[in-house]
C-alpha positions as CSV (number, residue, x, y, z in Angstrom):
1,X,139.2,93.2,-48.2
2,X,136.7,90.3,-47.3
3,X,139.5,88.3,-45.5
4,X,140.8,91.7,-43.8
5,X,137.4,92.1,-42.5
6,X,137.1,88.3,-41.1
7,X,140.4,88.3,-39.5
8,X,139.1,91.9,-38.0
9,X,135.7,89.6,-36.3
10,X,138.1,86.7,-35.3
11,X,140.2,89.9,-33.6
12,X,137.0,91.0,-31.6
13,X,135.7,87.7,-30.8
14,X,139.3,86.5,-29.0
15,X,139.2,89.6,-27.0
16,X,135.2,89.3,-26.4
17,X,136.5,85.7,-24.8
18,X,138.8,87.1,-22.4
19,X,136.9,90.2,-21.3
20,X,133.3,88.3,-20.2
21,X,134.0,85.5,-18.0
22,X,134.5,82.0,-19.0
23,X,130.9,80.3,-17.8
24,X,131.0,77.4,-20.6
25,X,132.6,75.6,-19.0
26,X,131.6,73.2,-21.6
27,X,129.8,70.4,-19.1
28,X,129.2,66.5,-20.3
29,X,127.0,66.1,-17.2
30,X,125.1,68.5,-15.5
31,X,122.8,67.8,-12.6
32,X,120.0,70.6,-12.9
33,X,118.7,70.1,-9.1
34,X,119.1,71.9,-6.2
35,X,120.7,68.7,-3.9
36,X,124.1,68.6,-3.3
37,X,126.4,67.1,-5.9
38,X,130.2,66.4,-6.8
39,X,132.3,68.4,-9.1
40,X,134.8,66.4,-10.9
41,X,137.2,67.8,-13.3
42,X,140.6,66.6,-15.2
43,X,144.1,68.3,-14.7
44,X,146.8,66.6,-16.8
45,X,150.6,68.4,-18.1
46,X,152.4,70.9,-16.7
47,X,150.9,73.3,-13.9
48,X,150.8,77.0,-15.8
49,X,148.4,79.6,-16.3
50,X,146.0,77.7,-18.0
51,X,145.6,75.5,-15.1
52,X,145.5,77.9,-12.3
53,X,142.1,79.3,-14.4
54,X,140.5,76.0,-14.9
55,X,140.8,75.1,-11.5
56,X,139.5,78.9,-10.4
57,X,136.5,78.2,-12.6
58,X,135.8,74.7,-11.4
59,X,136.2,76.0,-7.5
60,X,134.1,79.5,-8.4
61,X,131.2,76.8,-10.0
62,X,131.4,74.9,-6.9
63,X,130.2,77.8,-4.8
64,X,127.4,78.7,-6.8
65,X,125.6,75.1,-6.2
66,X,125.6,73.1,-3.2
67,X,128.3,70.9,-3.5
68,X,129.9,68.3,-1.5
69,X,133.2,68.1,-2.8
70,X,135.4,68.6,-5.8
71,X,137.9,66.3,-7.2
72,X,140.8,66.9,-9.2
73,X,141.9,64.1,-11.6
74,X,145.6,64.9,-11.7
75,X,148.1,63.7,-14.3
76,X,151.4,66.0,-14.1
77,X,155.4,66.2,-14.3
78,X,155.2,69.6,-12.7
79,X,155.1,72.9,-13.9
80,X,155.8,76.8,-12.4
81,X,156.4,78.2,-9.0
82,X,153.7,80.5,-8.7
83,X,151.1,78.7,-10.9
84,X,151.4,76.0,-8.0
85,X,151.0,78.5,-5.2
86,X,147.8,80.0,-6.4
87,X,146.3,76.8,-7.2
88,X,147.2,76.0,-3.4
89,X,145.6,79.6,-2.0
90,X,142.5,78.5,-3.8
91,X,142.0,75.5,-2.5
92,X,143.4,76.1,1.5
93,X,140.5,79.3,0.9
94,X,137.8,77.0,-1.0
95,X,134.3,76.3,1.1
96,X,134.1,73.1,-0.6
97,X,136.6,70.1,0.5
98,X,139.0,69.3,-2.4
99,X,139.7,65.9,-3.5
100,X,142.6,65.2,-5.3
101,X,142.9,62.4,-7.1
102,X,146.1,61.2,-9.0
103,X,144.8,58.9,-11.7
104,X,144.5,56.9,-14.0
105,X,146.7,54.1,-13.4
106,X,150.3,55.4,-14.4
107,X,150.3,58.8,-14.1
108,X,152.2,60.7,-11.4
109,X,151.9,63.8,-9.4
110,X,155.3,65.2,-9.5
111,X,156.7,68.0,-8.3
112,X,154.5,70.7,-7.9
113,X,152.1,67.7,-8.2
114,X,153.9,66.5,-4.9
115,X,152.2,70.1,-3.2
116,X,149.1,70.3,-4.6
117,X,148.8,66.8,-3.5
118,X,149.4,67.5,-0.1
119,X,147.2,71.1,0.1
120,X,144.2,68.8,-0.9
121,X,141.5,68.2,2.1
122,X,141.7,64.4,1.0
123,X,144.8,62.8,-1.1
124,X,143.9,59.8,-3.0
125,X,146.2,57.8,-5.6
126,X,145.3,55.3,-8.2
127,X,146.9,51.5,-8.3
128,X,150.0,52.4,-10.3
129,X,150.7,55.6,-9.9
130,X,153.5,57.2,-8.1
131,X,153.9,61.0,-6.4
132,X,157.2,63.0,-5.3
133,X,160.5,64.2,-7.1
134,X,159.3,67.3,-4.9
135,X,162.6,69.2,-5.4
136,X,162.6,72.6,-7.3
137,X,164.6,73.3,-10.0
138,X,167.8,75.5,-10.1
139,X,168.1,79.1,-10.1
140,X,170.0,80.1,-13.1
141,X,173.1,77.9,-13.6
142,X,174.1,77.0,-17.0
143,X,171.5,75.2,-19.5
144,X,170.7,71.7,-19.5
145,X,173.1,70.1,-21.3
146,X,176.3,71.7,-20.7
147,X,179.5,70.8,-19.0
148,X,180.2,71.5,-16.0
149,X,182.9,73.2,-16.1
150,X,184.2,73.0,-12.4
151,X,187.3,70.9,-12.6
152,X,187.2,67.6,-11.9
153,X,189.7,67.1,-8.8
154,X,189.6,69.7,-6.5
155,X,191.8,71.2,-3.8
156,X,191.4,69.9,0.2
157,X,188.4,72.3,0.1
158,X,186.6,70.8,-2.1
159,X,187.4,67.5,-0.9
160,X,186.3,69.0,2.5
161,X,182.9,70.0,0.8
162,X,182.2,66.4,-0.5
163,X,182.5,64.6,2.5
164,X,180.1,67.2,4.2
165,X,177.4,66.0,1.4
166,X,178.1,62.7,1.5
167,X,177.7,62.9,5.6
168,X,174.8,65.5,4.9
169,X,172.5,64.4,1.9
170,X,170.1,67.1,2.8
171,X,172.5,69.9,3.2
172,X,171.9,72.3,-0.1
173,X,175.1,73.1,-2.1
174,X,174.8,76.8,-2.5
175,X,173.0,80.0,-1.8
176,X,170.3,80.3,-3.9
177,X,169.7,76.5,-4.0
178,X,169.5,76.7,0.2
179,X,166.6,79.4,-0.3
180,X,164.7,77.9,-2.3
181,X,164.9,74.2,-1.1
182,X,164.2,75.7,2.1
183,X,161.5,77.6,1.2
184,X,159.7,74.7,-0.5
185,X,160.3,72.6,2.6
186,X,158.8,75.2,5.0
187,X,155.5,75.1,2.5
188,X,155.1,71.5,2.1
189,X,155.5,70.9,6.2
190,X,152.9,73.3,6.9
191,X,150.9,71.8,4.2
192,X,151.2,68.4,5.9
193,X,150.7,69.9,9.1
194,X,147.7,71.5,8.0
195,X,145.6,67.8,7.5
196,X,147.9,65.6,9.5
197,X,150.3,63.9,7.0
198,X,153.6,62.4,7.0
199,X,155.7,65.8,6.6
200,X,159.2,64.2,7.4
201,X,158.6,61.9,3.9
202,X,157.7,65.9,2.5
203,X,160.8,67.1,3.4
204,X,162.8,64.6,2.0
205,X,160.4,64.7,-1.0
206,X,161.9,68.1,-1.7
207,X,165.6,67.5,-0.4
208,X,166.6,64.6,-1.9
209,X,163.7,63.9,-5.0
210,X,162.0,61.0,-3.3
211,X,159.2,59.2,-5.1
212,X,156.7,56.7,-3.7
213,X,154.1,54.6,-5.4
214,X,150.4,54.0,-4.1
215,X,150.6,51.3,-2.0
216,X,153.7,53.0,-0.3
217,X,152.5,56.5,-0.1
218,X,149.4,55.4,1.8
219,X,151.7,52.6,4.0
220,X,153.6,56.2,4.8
221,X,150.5,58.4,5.8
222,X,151.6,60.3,2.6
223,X,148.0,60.0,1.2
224,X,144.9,59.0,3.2
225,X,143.4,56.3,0.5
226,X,143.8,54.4,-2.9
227,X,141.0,54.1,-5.1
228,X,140.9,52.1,-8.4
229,X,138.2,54.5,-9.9
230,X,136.2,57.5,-9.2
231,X,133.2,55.4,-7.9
232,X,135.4,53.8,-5.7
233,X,136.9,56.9,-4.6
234,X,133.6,58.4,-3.6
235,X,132.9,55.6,-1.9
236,X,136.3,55.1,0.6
237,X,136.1,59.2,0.8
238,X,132.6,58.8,2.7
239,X,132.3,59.4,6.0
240,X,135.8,61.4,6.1
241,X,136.7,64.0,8.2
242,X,138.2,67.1,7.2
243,X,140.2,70.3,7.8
244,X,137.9,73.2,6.7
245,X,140.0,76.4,7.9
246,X,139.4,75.8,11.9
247,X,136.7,73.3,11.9
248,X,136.0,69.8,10.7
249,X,133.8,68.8,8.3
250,X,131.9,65.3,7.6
251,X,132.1,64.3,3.6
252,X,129.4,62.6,2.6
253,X,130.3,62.0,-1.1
254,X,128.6,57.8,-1.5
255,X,125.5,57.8,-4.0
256,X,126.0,62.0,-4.8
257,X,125.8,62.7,-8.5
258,X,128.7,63.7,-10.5
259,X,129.3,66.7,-12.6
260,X,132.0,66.9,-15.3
261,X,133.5,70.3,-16.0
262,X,135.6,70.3,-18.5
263,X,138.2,73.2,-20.0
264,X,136.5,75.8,-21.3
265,X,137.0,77.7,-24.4
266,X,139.7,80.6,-22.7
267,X,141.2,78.1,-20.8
268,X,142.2,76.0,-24.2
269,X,143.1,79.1,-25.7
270,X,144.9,80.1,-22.8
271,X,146.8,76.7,-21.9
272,X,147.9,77.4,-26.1
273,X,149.1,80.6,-25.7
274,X,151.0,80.1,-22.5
275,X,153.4,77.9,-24.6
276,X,156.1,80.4,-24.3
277,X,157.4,78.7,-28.1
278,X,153.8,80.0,-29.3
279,X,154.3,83.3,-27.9
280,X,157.5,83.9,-29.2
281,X,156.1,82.5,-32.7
282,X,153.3,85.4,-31.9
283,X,155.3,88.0,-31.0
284,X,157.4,87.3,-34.2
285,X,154.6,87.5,-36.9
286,X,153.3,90.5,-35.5
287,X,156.3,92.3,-35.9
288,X,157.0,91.1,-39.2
289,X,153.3,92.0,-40.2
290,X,153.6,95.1,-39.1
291,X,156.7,95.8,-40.9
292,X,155.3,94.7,-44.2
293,X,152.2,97.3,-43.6
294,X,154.7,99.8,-43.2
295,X,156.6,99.0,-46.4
296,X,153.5,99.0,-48.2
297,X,150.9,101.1,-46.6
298,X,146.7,100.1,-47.4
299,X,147.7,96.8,-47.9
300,X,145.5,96.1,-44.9
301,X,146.0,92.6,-44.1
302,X,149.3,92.2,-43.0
303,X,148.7,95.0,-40.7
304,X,145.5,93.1,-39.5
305,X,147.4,90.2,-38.8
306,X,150.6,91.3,-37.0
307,X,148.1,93.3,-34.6
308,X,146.1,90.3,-33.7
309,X,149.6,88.2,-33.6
310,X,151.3,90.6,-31.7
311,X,148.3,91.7,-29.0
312,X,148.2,87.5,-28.6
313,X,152.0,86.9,-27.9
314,X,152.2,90.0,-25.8
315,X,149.4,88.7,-23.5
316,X,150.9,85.2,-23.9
317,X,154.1,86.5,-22.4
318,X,152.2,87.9,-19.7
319,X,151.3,85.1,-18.1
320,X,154.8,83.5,-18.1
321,X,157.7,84.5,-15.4
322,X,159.6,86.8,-17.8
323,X,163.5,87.2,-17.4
324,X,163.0,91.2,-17.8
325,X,167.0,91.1,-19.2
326,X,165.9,88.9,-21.8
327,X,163.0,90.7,-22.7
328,X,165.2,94.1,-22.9
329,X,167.4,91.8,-25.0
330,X,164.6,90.8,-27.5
331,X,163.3,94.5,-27.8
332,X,166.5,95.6,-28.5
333,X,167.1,93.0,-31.2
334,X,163.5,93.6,-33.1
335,X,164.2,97.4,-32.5
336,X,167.6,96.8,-34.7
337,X,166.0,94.9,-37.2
338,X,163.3,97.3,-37.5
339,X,166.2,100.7,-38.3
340,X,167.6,98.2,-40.7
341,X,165.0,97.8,-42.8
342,X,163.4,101.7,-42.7
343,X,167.2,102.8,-42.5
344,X,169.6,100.5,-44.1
345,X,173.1,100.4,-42.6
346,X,174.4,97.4,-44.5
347,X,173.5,95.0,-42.1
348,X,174.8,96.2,-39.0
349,X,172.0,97.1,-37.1
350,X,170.1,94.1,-38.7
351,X,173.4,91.6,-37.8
352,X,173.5,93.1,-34.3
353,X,169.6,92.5,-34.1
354,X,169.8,88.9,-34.5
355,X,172.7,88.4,-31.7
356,X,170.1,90.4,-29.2
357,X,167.5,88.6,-30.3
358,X,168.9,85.6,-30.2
359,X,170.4,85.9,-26.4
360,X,167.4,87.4,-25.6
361,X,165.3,84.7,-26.6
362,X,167.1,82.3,-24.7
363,X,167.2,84.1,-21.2
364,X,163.1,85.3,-21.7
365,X,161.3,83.0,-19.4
366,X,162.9,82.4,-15.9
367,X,162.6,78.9,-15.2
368,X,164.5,75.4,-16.1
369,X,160.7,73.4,-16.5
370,X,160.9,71.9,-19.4
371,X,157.5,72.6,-20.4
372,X,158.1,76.3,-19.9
373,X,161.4,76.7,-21.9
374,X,161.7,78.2,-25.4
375,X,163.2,75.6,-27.9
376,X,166.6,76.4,-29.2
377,X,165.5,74.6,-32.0
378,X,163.0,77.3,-32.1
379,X,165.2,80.5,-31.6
380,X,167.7,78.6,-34.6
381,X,164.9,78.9,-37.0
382,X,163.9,82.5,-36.2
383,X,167.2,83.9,-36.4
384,X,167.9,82.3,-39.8
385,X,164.2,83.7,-41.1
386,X,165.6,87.2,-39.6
387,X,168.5,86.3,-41.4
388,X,167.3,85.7,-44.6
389,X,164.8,88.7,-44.6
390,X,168.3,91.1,-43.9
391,X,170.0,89.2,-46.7
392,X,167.0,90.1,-49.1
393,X,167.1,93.7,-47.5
394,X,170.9,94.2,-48.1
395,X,170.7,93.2,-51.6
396,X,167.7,95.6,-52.2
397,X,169.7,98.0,-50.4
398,X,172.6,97.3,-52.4
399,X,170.6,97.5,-55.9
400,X,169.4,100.5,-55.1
401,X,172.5,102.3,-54.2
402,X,174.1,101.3,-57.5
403,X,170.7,102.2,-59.2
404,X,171.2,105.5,-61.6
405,X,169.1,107.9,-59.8
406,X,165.9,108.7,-62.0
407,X,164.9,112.2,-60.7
408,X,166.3,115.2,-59.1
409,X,169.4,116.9,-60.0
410,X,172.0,113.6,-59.1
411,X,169.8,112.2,-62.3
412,X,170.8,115.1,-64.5
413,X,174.5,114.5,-63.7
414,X,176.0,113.1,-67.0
415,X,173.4,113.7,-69.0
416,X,174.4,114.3,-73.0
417,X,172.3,117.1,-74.2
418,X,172.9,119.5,-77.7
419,X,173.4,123.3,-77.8
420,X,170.0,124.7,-79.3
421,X,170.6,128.3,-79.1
422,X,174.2,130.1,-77.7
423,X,175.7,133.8,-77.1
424,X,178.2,134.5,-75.3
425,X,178.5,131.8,-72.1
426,X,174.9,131.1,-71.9
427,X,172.0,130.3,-74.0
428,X,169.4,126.4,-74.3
429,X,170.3,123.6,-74.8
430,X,168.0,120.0,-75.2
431,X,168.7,117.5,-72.8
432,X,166.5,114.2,-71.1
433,X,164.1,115.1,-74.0
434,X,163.2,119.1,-72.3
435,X,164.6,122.2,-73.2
436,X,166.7,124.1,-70.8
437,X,169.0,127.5,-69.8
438,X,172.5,126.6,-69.1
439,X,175.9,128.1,-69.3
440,X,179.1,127.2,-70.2
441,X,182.3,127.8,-72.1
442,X,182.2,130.6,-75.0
443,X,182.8,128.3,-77.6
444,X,180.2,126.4,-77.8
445,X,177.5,126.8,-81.0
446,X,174.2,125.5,-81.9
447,X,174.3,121.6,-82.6
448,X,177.2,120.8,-80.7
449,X,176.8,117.8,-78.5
450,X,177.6,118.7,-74.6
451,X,177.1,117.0,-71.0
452,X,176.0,118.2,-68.0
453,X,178.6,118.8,-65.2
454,X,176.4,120.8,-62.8
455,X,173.2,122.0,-61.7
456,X,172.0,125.6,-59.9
457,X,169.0,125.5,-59.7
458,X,166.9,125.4,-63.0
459,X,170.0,126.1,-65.0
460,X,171.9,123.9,-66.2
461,X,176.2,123.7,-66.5
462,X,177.4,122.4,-69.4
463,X,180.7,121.7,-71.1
464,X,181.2,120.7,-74.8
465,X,181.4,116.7,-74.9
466,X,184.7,115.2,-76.5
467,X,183.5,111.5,-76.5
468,X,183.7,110.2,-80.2
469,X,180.9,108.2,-79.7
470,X,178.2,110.0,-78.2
471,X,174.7,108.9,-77.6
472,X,171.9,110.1,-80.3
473,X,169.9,113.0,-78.8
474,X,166.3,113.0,-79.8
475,X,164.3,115.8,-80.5
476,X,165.2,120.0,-80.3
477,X,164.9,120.4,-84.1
């Protein structure tokens, strides 16, 4: 009961985090003055939800103060769509000039690095790091890893369409590839546009996955300086000027303390949760804890757990873009698995449940980032756990069907009892240890061993038992 009421606080407090605002943000320096100072915070892995808060909260603690500029640290292979494109809105719309910064030497700003990058009122780059690889990833398509299983030597056609790529490396190869390949170019152009940078290199960033390292992204007007470290950085950023909406503004960033903001304590259990492995992990256990409640109700804790487990993935799932066919697919297959166990159909449903569950799994979050995919290894080890629980179900299910009933009248089926009183075709007889009215044939007399063959009611219908060997009946002197 203790540990039902703890997991009941840690409940409240996880949604007590999420419902008041996230104002820890957990700072290693704080300048308590009223001057003007510089925010500096670190972005590193894939661009998801948990980012697109942080750097909300660094940009919403940068209005409160007076403050000259804010700069990102960034560190990242890329990451989703529309994580990217509100992290852009916030800072095309932020009153303080954004610095972005991609350091320390040998990281990269890739992909959706490549944008963010370029939305940033000043683009700087550590010695030794690189940006680009701008190109986004494909729209459905088989998973990574498979064959393609176009043949190999085409028809003049295809020969046709092969020398028009070769001739035309930047023409896209299909449909849905040309929309969004041209979408992303039409948002990284204007981006360039925006603060005057090289958007021909942008375009070909996105087209064909170029890359460029420091030296050559600033040689390119792809960034506007390199700076080996944050002093230094404040330093060559001084003096500046930059695009604030339609006017110009003068940094003046030399000599200005710095403030670290670091994640706070949502954000960390955000950027956890939106691990679309831990969600489905999540999701999983509170299903299963829910079930076992069910099976054995009061038992408290498993029904404590699955609700915090489940209310946690949900949300999780929330903040991920969700192949709504998937998730169909993965209601379907816990909805099987569910009427298996309250209503056993010798592992149909439950069989069926797992093939759902399993597809579904596999198709529940629309995009190919790497960092946003769920594991196969991961969906492998949750069907065989659903597995195994409707192997132990169908052998429960099986016991209990070969199980002599023990009540009711399919108990008293059988059942050897001896004549105590008789006239006629009726009179008592003693059997499972009670006395009862039956009736029967009209030769039957006191003492005479018979079974049961029916049942109408409270009376019982017996017939005189023939076996030579028949089990000892107690009591009825």
């Amino acid at each position: 009961m203790q540990f039902a009421k703890r997991l009941l606080q840690l409940f409240c407090l996880v949604i007590l985090c999420f419902l008041f605002p996230d104002r820890s943000g957990g700072q290693a320096e704080r300048a308590e003055t009223t001057t003007t100072r510089v925010l500096f915070t670190v972005v590193e892995g894939p661009i998801g939800p948990a980012t697109v808060h942080h750097i909300s909260q660094v940009l919403g603690q940068a209005r409160e103060k007076p403050t000259e500029a804010v700069v990102l640290q960034l560190n990242t292979p890329g990451g989703l769509a529309d994580a990217m494109r509100e992290i852009i809105s916030e800072i095309l719309v932020s009153p303080v000039p954004v610095i972005t910064y991609v350091a320390p030497p040998g990281a990269h700003a890739a992909s959706a690095g490549t944008y963010i990058v370029y939305a940033s009122h000043v683009a700087a780059m550590a010695p030794g790091t690189n940006l680009g690889a701008a190109t986004p990833v494909a729209i459905g398509g088989l998973p990574e890893g498979f064959p393609d299983l176009a043949p190999d030597e085409g028809g003049e056609e295809d020969k046709e369409a092969a020398e028009d790529e070769a001739a035309d490396p930047l023409k896209p190869q299909d449909a849905m590839t040309a929309k969004a390949t041209n979408d992303a170019v039409a948002l990284i152009r204007s981006l360039a546009e925006i603060h005057g940078r090289n958007a021909d290199w942008a375009e070909t960033a996105v087209r064909q996955a170029r890359s460029l390292s420091a030296v050559q992204a600033l040689e390119l007007n792809v960034i506007d300086l390199v700076a080996a470290d944050l002093p230094a950085l404040l330093r060559e950023a001084d003096g500046r000027s930059v695009v604030m909406g339609e006017t110009r503004r003068e940094l003046s960033t030399a000599g200005q303390p710095v403030e670290v903001v670091q994640m706070g304590v949502v954000t960390r259990i955000l950027s956890v949760l939106s691990n679309p492995n831990v969600a489905l992990i999540l999701m999983m256990l509170g299903i299963y804890g829910l079930m076992f409640e069910f099976w054995n109700p009061g038992a408290i804790v498993p029904g404590v757990v699955g609700a915090i487990c489940l209310t946690l993935g949900l949300y999780a799932l929330n903040q991920l873009p969700l192949n709504y066919a998937g998730l169909a697919l993965v209601g379907l297959g816990v909805a099987f698995m569910v009427a298996e166990a309250f209503s056993p159909s010798f592992g149909i449903l439950g069989l069926g449940g797992i093939v759902a569950f399993s597809i579904g799994a596999a198709m529940l979050v629309d995009t190919d980032v790497a960092a946003y995919r769920i594991s196969w290894w991961l969906i492998g080890t949750m069907a065989l756990v659903s597995a195994s629980v409707l192997v132990v179900l169908l052998g429960y299910t099986i016991r209990t069907y070969r199980r002599q009933p023990v009540s009711g009248s399919a108990r008293m089926l059988g059942a050897q009892g001896r004549v105590l009183e008789w006239s006629g075709d009726a009179g008592f007889v003693w059997v499972e240890g009670e006395r009862w009215r039956a009736r029967g044939g009209a030769g039957l007399r006191p003492g005479q061993i018979v079974h049961v063959r029916g049942m109408d009611g409270l009376i019982l219908d017996v017939e005189a038992d023939n076996r030579n060997d028949p089990a000892p009946i107690q009591g009825g002197g």
